[in-house]
C-alpha positions in Angstrom: 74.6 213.9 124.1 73.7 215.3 120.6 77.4 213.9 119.6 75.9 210.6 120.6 73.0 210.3 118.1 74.6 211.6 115.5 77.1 209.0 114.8 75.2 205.4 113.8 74.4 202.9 116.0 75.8 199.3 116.0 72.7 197.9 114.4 72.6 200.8 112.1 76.2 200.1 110.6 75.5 195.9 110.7 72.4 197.2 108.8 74.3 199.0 105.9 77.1 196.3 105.9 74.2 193.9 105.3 72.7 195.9 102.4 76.2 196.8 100.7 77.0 192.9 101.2 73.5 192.5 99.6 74.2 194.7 96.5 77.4 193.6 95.6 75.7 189.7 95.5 73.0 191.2 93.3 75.2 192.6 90.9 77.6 189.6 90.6 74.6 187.5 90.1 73.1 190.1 87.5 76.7 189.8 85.8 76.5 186.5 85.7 72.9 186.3 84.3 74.6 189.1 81.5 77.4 186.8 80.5 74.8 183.7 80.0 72.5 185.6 78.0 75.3 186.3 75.5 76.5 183.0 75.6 72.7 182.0 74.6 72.8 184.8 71.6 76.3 183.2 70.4 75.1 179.9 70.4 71.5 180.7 68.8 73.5 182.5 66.5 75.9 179.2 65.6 72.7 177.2 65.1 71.2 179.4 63.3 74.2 179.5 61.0 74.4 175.8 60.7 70.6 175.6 59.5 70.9 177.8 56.9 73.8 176.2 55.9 72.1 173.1 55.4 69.5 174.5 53.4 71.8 176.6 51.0 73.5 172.9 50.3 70.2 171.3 49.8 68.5 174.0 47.2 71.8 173.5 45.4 71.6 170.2 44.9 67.8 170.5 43.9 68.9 173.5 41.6 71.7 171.3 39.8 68.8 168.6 39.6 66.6 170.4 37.7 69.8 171.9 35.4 70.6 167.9 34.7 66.8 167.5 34.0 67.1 170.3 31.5 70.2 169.1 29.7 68.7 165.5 29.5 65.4 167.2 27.8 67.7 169.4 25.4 70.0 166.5 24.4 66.4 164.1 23.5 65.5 167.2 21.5 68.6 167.8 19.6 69.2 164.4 18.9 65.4 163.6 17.9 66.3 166.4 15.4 69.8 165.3 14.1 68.1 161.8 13.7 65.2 163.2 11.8 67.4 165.5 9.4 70.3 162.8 9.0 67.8 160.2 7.8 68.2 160.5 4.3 71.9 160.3 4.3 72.3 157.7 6.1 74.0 155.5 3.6 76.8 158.7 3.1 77.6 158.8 6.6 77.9 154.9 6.7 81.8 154.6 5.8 82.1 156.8 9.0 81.1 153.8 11.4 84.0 152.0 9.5 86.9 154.3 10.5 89.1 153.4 13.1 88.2 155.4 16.2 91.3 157.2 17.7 93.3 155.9 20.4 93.1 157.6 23.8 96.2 158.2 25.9 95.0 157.0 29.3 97.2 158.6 32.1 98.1 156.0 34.6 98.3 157.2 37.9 101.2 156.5 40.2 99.6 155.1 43.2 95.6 154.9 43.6 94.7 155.1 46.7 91.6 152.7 48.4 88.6 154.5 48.9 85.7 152.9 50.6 82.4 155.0 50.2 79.1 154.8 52.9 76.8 152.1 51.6 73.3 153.6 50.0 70.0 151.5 50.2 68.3 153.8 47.7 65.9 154.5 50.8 62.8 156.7 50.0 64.5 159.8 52.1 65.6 162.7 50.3 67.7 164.0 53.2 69.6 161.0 53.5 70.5 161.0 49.9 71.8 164.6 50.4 73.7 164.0 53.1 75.1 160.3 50.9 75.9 162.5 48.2 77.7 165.4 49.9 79.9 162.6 51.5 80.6 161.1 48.4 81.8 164.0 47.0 83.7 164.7 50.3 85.6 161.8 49.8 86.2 161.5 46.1 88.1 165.0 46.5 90.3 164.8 49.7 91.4 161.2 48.1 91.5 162.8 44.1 89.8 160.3 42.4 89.8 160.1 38.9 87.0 160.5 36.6 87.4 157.0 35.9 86.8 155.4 39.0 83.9 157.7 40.2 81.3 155.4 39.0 82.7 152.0 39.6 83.5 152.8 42.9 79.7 154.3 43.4 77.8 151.5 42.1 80.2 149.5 44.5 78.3 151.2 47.1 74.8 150.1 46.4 73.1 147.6 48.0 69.5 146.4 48.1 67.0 148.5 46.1 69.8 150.8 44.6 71.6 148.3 43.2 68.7 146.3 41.8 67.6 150.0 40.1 71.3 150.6 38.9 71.0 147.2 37.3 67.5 147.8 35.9 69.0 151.3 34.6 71.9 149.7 32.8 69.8 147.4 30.6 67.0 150.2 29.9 70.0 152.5 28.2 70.9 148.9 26.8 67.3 148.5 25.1 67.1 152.1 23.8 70.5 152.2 22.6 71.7 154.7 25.1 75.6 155.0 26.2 76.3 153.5 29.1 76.6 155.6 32.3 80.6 156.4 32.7 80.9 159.9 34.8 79.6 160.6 37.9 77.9 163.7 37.0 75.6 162.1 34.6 75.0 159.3 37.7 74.7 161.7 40.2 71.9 163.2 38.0 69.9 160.0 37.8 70.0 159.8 41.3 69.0 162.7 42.0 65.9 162.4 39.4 65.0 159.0 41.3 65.2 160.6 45.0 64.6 164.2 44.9 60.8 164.9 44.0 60.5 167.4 42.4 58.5 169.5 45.1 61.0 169.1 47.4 62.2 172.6 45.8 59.5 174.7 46.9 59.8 172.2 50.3 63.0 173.6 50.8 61.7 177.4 50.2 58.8 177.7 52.5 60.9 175.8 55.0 63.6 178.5 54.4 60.9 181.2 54.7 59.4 179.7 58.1 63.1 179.3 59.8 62.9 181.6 63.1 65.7 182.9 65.2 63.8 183.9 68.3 61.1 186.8 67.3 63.3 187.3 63.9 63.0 185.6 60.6 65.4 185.1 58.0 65.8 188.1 56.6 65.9 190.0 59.4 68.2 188.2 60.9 
């Protein structure tokens, strides 16, 4: 008799069975939950990555603004000053205009490739240009063109208001006497003065300093 109630009963061991079977569903399901949740933290991670990415690009193109905004305002004041000083010898240095100018040895390249770059609207949008520029580049370096053909294939590119400002640009350095525009860095620099405010640095740093991951900012993260 004691024998008897020792052992469990049929609803006892249905009872256990049903609380094992019970367990082993809640931890598969808490495993599963597990492997989510670090496929969430992998994938906040990646676009975490990719934002900052984007905004490393565009305070460099900002910084190399303000560098080609620089240069211009050294090269007015040097030249200002070499105009002032050279004045009165002006009629020593005129036989100099008379010389023949050397002759340059173009290289001719084998075979130029046809590259067709993304059409740019000169559209008030700062991010667009960014992203128009960093394609340009793109393109002009996996298809090595030539220093050459950077700007006629560029201005190729405009249409509506940016190529009624490349025109209007062309006959203002006409009127002051300026040289023409022939390398893409000194274009890309123009651009870049007539569609990237210049707030849009400090823009770009409080956007940097407000970019969350979660509870964690930048630097933490």
């Amino acid at each position: 008799m004691s024998s008897h109630s020792s052992s469990p009963s049929e609803s006892d061991r249905k009872s256990i069975k049903s609380l094992l079977k019970q367990l082993a569903k809640d931890f598969q399901s808490l495993s599963h939950r597990q492997i989510q949740h670090e496929a969430q933290i992998l994938e906040d991670k990646k676009e975490m990555d990719a934002h900052l990415a984007i905004l490393e690009e565009e305070l460099k193109v900002v910084k190399e603004k303000d560098e080609y905004i620089k240069k211009i305002k050294r090269s007015s004041h040097a030249y200002s000053s070499r105009l002032s000083d050279s004045y009165g010898e002006e009629s020593l240095r005129m036989n100099e205009y008379y010389q023949p100018q050397p002759r340059r040895t173009r290289r001719k390249n084998p075979k130029e490739t046809r590259v067709d770059l993304p059409h740019f609207y000169g559209k008030e949008n700062v991010e667009r240009y960014i992203e128009w520029e960093i394609k340009v580049e793109q393109l002009f370096a996996s298809h090595h063109v030539s220093e050459e053909r950077k700007v006629p294939l560029t201005t190729l590119s405009f249409q509506g208001n940016a190529m009624y400002w490349w025109n209007a640009l062309k006959r203002e350095r006409h009127l002051h006497n300026d040289p023409p525009i022939t390398y893409w860095n000194d274009l890309r620099g123009a651009l870049r003065c007539r569609h990237i405010p210049s707030y849009y640095n400090r823009k770009l740093m409080d956007k940097l300093q407000r970019l969350h991951q979660k509870n964690l900012s930048v630097e933490e993260y």
